[in-house]
N, C-alpha and C positions, 0 to 999 in steps of 0.2 A: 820543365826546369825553369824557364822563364816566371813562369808563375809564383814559385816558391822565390827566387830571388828579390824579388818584387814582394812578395809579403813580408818579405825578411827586413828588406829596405824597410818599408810605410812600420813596420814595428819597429825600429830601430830609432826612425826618426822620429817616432812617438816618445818613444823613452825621453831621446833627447831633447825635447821641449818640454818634457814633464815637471818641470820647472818655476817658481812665480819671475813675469820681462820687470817687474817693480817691487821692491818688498821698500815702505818706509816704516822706520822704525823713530818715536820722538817719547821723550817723558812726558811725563802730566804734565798738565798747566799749574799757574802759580793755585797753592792752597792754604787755608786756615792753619789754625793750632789742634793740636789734638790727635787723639791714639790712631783715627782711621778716619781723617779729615775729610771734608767738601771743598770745592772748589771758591778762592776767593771770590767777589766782583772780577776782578782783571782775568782770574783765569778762565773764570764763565766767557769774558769776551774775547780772551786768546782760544778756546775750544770755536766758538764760532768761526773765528778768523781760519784756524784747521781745517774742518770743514770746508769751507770755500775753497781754499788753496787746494786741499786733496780729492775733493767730489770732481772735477773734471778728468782725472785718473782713472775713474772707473772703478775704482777700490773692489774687488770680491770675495776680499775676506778681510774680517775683519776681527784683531785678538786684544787682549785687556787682562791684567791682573784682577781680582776682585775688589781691590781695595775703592774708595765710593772717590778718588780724586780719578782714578784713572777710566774706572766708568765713566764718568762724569765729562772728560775730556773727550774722549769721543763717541760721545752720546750724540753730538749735535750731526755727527757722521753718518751714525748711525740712521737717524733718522730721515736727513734727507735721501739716504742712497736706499732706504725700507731693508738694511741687514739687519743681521742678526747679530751681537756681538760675542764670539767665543772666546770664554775663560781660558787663561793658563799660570799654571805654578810656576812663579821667580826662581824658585828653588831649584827647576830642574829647566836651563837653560838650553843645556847640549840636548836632548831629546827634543826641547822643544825646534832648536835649528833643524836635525834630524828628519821632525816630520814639516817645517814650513816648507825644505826644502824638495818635497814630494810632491809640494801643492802648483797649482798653474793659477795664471793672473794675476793680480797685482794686490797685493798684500801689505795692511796697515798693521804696526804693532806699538800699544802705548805702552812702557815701562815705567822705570825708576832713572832714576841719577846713579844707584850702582848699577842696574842689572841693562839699561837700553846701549851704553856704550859696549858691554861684555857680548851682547847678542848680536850687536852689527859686526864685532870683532868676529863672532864666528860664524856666521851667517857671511860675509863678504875676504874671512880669509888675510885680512888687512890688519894692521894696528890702529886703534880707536883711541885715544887721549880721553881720561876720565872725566863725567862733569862734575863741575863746581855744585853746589849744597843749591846755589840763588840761581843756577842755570839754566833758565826755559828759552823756547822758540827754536833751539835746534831740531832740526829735522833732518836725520840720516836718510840717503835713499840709494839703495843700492839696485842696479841695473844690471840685467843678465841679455847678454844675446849671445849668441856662436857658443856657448857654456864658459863663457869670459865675463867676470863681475868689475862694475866700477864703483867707486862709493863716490858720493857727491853731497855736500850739505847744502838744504834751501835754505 
């Protein structure tokens, strides 16, 4: 009987850390003109600046629209940490909270100016203030421990 309570527990407590301890969420860096832009000069060296600030995090996953500014920003991420970076549809926010929120360890997501405020909104359960059009450098990071989220901007 001991036995069974005991696997019940270590399953239990598995669930409940089933979780990501970090998810940060930030838009692209500054961009050009154009239908599905590149990254300025400034944004290419705001995406390095990223990079550095979030590679001691340990990042384990790592998500991106496909548009080539948001690739682009965290490309340089990409690169030093050797991930892979996983596409997702803007369009379809709530599944995608759905499933980050299934995943473990610390998770990076680059958006939009609409869609990165809406996703920390429901991804941390909080109210988010929308960004501004010339908004960059925000970086949302919300933190989970005990199954309690905080949200904090770097």
């Amino acid at each position: 009987m001991l036995k069974i309570i005991m696997l019940i527990l270590l399953c239990c407590s598995g669930l409940a850390q089933a979780i990501p301890t970090d998810i940060f969420l930030l838009r692209h860096s500054e961009k050009l003109s154009g239908k599905d832009p590149q990254l300025s000069p400034q944004g290419q060296q705001r995406s390095l600046e990223v990079a550095k600030l979030l590679a001691p995090y340990q990042p384990t996953l790592l998500l991106s629209t496909d548009y080539q500014r948001t690739q682009q920003t965290i490309a340089p991420l990409a690169q030093q940490l050797k991930l892979k970076v996983t596409s997702y549809d803007p369009r379809k926010l709530t599944e995608l909270a759905d499933w980050i929120q299934r995943q473990t360890g610390v998770v990076v997501i680059v958006g939009h100016s609409n869609t990165t405020p809406q996703l920390t909104q429901l991804l941390s359960g909080l109210s988010v203030a929308p960004m501004a059009e010339h908004q960059y450098g925000t970086i949302y990071r919300i933190t989970t421990t005990n199954q309690t989220s905080t949200l904090t901007t770097l």
